[in-house]
DSSP file (Angstrom, degrees, kcal/mol; ACC not computed):
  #  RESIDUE AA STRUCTURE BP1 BP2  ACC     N-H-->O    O-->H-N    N-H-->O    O-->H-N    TCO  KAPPA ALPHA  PHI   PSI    X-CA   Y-CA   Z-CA
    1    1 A X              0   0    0      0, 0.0    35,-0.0     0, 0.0     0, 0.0   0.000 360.0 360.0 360.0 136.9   98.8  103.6   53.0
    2    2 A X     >  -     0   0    0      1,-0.1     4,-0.9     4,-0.0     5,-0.0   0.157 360.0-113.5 -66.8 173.1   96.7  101.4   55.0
    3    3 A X  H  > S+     0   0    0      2,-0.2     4,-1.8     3,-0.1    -1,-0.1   0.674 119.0  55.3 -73.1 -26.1   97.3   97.8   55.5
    4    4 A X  H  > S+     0   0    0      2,-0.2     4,-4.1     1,-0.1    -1,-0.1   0.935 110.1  47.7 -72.4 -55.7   94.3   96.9   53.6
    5    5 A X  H  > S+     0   0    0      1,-0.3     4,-2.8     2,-0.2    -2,-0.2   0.901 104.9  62.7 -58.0 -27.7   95.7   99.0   50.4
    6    6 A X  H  X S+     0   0    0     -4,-0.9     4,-1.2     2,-0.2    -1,-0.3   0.903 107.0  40.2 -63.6 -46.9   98.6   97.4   50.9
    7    7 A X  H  X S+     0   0    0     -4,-1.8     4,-1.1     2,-0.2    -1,-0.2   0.789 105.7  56.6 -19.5 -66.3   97.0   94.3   50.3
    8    8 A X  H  X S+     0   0    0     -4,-4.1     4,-1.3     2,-0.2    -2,-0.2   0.799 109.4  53.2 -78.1 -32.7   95.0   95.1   47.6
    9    9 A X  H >X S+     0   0    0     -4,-2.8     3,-1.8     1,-0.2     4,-1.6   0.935 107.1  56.7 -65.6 -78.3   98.7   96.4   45.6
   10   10 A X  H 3X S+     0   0    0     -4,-1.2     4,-0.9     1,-0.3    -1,-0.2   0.418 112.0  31.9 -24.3 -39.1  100.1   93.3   46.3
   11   11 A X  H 3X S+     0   0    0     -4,-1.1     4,-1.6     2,-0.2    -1,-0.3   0.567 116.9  59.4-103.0 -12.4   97.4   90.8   44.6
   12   12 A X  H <X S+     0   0    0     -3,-1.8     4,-0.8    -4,-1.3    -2,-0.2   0.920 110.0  40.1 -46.3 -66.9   96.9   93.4   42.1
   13   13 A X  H  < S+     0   0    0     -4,-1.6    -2,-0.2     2,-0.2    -3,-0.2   0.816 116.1  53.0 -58.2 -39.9  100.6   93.2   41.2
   14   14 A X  H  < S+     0   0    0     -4,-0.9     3,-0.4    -5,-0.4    -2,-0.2   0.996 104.0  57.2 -58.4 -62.8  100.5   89.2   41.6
   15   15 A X  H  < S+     0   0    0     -4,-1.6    -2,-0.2     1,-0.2    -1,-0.2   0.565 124.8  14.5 -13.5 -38.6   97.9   89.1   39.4
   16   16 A X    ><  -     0   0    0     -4,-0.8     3,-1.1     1,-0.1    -1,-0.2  -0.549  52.1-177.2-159.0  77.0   99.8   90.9   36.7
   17   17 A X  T 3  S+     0   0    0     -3,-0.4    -2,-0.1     1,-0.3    -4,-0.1   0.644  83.0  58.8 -75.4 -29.4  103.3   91.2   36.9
   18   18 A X  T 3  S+     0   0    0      2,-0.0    -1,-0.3     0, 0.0     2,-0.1   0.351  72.6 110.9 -88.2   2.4  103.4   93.5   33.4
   19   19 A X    <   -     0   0    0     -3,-1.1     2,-0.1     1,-0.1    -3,-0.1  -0.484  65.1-138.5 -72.2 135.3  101.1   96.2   34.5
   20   20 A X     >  -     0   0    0     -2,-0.1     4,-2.3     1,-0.0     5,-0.2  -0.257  33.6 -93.8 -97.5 173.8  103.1   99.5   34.8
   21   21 A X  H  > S+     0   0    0      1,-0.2     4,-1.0     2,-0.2    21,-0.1   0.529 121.6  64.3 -96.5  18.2  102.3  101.7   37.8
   22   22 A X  H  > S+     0   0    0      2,-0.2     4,-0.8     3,-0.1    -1,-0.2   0.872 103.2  42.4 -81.4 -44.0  100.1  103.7   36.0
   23   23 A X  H  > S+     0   0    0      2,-0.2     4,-2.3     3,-0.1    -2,-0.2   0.824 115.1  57.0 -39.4 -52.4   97.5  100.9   35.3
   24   24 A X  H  X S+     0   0    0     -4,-2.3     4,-2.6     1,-0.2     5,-0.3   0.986 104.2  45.3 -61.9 -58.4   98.1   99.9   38.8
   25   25 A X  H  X S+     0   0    0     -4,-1.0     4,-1.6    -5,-0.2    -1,-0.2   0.857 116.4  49.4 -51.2 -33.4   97.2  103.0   40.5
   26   26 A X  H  X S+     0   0    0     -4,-0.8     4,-2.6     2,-0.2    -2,-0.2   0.997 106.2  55.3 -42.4 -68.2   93.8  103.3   38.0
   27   27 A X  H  X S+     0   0    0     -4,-2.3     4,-2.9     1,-0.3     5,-0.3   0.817 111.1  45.1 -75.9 -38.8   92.9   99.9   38.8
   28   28 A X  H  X>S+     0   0    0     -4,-2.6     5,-1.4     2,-0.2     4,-0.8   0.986 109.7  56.8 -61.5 -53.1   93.0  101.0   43.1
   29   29 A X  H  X5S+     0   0    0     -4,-1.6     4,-1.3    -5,-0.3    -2,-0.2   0.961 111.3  39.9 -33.5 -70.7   91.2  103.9   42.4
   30   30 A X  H  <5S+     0   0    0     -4,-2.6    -1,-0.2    -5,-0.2    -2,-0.2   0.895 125.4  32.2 -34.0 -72.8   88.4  101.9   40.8
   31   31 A X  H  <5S+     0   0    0     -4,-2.9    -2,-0.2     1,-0.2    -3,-0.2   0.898 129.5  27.9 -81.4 -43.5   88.2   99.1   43.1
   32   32 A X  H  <5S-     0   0    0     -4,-0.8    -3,-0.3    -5,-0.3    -2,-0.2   0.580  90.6-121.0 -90.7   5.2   89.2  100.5   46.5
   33   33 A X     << +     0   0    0     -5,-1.4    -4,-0.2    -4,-1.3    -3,-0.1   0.590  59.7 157.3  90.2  16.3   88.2  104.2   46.3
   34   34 A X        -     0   0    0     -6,-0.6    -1,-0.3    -9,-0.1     2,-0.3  -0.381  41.7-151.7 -95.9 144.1   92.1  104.9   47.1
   35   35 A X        +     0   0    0     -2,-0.1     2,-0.2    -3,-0.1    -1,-0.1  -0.928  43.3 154.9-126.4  75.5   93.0  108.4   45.9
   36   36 A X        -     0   0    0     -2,-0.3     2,-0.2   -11,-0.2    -7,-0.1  -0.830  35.4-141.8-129.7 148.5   97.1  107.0   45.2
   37   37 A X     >  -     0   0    0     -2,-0.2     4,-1.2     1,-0.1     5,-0.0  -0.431  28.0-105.7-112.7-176.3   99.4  108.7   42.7
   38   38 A X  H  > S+     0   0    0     -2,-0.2     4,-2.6     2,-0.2     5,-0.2   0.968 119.3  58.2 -71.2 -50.0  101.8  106.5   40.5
   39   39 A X  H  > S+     0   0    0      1,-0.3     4,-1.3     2,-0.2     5,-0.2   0.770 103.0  47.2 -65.2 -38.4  104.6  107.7   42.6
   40   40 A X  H  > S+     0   0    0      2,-0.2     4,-6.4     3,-0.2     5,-0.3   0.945 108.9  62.4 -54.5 -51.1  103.3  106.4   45.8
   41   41 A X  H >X S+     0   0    0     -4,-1.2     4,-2.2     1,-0.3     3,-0.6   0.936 106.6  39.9 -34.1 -77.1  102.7  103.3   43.9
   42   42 A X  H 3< S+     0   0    0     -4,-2.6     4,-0.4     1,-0.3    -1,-0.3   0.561 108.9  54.2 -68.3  -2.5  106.1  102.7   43.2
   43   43 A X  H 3X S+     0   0    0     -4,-1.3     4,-1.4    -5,-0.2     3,-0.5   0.814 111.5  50.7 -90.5 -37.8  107.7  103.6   46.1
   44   44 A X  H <X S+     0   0    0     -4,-6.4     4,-1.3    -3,-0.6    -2,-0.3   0.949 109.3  52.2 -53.5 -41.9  105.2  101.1   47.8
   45   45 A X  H  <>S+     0   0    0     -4,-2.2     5,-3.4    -5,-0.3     4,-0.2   0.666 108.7  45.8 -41.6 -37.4  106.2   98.6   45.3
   46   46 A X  H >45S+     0   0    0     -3,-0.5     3,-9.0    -4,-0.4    -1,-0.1   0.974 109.8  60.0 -85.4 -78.6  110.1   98.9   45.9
   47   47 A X  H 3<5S+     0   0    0     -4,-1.4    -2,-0.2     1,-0.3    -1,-0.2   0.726 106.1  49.9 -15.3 -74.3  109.1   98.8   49.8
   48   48 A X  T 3<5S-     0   0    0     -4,-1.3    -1,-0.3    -5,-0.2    -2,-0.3   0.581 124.6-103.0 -51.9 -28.8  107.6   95.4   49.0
   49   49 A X  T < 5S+     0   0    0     -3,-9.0    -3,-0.2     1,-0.5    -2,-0.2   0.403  79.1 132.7 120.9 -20.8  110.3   94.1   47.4
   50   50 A X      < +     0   0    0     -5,-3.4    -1,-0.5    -6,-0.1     2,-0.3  -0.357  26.4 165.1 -64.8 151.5  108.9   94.5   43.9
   51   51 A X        -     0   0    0     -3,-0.1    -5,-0.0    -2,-0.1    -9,-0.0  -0.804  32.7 -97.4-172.7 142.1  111.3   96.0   41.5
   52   52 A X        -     0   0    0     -2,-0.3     2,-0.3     1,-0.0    -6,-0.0  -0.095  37.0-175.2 -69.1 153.7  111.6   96.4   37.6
   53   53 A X        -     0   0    0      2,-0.0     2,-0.1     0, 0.0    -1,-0.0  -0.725  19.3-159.7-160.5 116.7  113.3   94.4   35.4
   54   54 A X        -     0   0    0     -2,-0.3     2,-0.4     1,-0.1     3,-0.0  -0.261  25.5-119.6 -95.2 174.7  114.4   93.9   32.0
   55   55 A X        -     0   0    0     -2,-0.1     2,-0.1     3,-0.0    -1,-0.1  -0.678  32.6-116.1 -88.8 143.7  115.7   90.7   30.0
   56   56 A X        -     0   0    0     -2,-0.4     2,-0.2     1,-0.1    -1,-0.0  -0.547  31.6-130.6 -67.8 151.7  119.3   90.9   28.5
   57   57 A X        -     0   0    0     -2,-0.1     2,-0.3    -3,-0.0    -1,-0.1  -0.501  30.2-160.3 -88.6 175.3  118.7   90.6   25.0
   58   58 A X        -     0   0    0     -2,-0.2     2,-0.5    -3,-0.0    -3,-0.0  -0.980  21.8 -88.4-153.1 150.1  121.0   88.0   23.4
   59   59 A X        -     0   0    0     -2,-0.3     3,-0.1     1,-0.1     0, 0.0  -0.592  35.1-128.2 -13.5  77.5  122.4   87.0   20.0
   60   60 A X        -     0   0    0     -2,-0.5     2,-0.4     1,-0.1    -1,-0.1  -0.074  30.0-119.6 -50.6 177.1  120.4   84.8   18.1
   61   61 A X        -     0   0    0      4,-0.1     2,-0.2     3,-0.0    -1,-0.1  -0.877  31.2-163.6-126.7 138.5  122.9   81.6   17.0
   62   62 A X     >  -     0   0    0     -2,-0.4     4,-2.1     1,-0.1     3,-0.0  -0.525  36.4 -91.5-118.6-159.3  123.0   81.5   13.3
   63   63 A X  H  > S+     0   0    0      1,-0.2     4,-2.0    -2,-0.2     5,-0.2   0.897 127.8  58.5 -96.9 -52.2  124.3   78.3   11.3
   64   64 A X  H  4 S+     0   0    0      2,-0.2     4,-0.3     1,-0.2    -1,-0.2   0.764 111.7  39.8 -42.6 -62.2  127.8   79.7   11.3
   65   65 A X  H >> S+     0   0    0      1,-0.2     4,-2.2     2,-0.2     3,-1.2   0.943 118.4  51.6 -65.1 -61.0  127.9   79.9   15.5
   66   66 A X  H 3< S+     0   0    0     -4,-2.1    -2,-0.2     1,-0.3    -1,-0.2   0.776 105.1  44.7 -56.4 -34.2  126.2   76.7   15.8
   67   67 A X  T >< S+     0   0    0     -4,-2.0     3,-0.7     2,-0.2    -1,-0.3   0.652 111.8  62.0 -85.4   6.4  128.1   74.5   13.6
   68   68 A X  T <4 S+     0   0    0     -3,-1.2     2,-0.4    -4,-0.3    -2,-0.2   0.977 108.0  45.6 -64.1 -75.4  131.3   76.4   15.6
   69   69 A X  T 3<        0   0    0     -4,-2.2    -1,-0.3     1,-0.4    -2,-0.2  -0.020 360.0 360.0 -77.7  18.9  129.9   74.9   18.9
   70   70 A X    <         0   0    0     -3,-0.7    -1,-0.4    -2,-0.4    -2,-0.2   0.070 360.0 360.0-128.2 360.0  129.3   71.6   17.6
């Protein structure tokens, strides 16, 4: 991948942090004429520093917990 594509992933990805790398690869295709698979994607992505990530879920505190902690 060029420097230029490299670029163009990178403010693509700022832009939209919640875009999967299937959307991402579309959206190159489109704009730069880039012929990029998903899998490239994400191994550029990683390269870069990007990497997925979920939130822990957590408890909700019910009346019971809270008045515990008080």
């Amino acid at each position: 991948m060029t420097g230029r594509g490299q670029h163009m992933l990178k403010s693509t990805v700022r832009r939209n942090r919640q875009l999967s790398a299937e959307p991402i690869a579309k959206d190159l295709q489109t704009s730069c004429g880039l012929q990029i698979s998903t899998t490239k994607v994400l191994r550029e992505l990683h390269g870069m520093g990007f990497h997925g990530r979920a939130a822990a879920s957590k408890p909700y505190i019910t009346k019971c917990n809270a008045e515990r902690r008080m």
